[in-house]
Structure formats: C-alpha cells, structure tokens
C-alpha positions as CSV (number, residue, x, y, z in Angstrom):
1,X,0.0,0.0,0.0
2,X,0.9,3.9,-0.8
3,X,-0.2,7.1,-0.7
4,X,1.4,10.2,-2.2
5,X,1.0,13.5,-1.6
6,X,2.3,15.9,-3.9
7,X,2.9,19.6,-2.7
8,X,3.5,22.8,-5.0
9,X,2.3,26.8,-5.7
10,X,-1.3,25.7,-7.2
11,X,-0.5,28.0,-10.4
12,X,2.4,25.6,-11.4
13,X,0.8,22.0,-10.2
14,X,-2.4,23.0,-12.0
15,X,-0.5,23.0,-15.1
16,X,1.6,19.6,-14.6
17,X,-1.1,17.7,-12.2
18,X,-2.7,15.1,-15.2
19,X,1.0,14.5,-16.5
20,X,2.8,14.5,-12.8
21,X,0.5,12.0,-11.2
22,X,1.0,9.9,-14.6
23,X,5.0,10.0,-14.9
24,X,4.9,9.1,-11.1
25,X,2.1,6.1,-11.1
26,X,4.6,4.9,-14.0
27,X,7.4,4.8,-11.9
28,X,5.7,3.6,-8.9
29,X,4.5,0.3,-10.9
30,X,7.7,0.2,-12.5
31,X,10.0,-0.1,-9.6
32,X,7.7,-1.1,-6.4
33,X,5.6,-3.6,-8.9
34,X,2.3,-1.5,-7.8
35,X,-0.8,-2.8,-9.9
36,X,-1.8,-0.4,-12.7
37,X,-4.8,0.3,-10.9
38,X,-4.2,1.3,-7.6
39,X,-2.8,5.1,-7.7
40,X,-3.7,6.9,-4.4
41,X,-1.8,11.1,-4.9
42,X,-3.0,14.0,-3.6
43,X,-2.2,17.4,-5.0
44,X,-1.9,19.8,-2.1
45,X,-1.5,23.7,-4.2
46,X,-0.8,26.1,-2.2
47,X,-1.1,30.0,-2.1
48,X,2.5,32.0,-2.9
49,X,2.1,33.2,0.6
50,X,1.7,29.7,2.3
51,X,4.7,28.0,0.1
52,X,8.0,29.4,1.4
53,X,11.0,27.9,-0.3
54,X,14.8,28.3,-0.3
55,X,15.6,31.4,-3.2
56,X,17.7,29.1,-5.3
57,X,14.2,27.0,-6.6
58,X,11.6,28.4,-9.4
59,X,8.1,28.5,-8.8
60,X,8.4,24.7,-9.9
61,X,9.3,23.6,-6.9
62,X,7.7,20.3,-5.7
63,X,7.6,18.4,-2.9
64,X,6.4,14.7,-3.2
65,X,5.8,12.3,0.0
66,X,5.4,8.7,-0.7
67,X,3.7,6.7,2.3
68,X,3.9,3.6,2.0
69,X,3.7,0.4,4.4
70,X,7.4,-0.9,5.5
71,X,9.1,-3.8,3.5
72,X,10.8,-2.3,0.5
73,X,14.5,-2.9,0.6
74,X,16.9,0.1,0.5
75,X,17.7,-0.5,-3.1
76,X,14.1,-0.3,-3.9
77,X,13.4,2.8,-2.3
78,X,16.9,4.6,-4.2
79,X,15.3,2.7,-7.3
80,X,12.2,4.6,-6.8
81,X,13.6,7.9,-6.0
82,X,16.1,7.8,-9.1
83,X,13.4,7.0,-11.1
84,X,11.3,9.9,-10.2
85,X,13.9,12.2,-10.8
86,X,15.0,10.9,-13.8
87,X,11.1,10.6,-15.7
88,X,10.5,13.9,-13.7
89,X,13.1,15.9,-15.1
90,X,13.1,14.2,-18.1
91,X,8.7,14.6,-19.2
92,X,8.2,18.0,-17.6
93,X,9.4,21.5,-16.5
94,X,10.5,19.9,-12.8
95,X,14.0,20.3,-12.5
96,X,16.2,17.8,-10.3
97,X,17.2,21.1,-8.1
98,X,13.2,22.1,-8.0
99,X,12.0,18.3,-6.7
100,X,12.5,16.6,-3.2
101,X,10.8,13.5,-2.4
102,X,10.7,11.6,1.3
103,X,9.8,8.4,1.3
104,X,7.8,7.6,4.6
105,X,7.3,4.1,6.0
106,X,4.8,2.3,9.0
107,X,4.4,-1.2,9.6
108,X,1.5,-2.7,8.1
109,X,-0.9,-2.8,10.9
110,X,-0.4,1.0,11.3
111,X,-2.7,1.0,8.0
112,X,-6.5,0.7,7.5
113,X,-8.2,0.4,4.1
114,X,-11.0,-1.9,3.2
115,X,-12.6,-2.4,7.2
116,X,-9.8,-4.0,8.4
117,X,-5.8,-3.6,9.2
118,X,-3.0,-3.3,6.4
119,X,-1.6,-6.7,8.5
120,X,-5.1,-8.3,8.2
121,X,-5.8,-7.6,5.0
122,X,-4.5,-10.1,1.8
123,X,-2.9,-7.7,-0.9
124,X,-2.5,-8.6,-4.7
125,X,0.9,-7.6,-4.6
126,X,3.9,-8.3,-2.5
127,X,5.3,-5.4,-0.2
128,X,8.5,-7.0,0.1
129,X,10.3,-5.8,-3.1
C-alpha cells in the first residue's frame, strides 16, 4: 500500500497535475511492482504566501511524500527515488534542483483500508520488493 502526496504553488501544479500524477504512477508500478490500478496522490496547491521555499528554486518547486507500508529494501526505495527524478526531469518543466521526495514508512498494521488492518488484509501484490 501507498499514498502520495504531492505539494507545489497551485498555479504551477495545476498545469503539470494530469502528467505528474502519470509520470509518477509509472514509476511507482515500474519499480515497487504496484498494480496499474491502484494510484492513491493527492495534490496539495498552495497560495505563494503559504509556500516558502529556499531562493535558489523556481516557482516549480515540488515536494512529493510517498507513504507507504514498511518492506521495501533500500535498493528499492533509491530505485524509486532515481526514477522519479530521472522521468520527472526528463517529461516535464520539474527540474532535479526544483523536486524533493521523502519516502515515509509504517508497519502494516499501522494502515487501514477496506474495514480492516494493512496486517489483516490479503494484498494482490507483494510489499517486500
């Protein structure tokens, strides 16, 4: 299981949202071996005034915060993070300097979905990648 929250200024993520939330499903099915059909993001836009970044990063700047259920080796999660910067940069106006991700992790049966705990629950996909 994952979530991902994607923060930004509103002006720029309303331009790149469709695309964005496509290059980083792809990734996340490439390299965590998510099913196609199970993207969870959220776009958080904010206001100028409630988005204060460092001066050396365009209004481009994005913030991306994976959540996801522990069990992914360490070379998975560096798999996942080169990935996004790589289709990132690559597909739209994100720069490397202009993107940070965090990858953030709970045991299973910190996680509810479906009625019941993330350890209770049977997934069609294996965590442990």
């Amino acid at each position: 299981m994952s979530q991902i929250k994607i923060y930004g200024l509103k002006s720029h993520l309303d331009e790149v949202k469709a695309e964005l939330s496509r290059v980083i499903h792809g990734c996340v099915v490439e390299v965590l071996k998510m099913p196609a059909n199970k993207r969870f993001h959220r776009f958080i836009g904010l206001d100028a005034a409630d988005f204060i970044y460092p001066e050396d990063r365009s209004e481009a700047y994005t913030i991306i915060e994976i959540m996801m259920m522990t069990g992914r080796t360490e070379a998975t999660k560096k798999a996942l993070i080169q990935a996004l910067f790589r289709e990132i940069s690559a597909q739209l106006p994100i720069t490397v300097n202009d993107l940070e991700i965090c990858i953030l992790e709970s045991p299973p049966a910190n996680w509810g979905f479906r009625g019941k705990t993330g350890d209770e629950i049977q997934l069609n996909y294996k965590v442990e990648v």
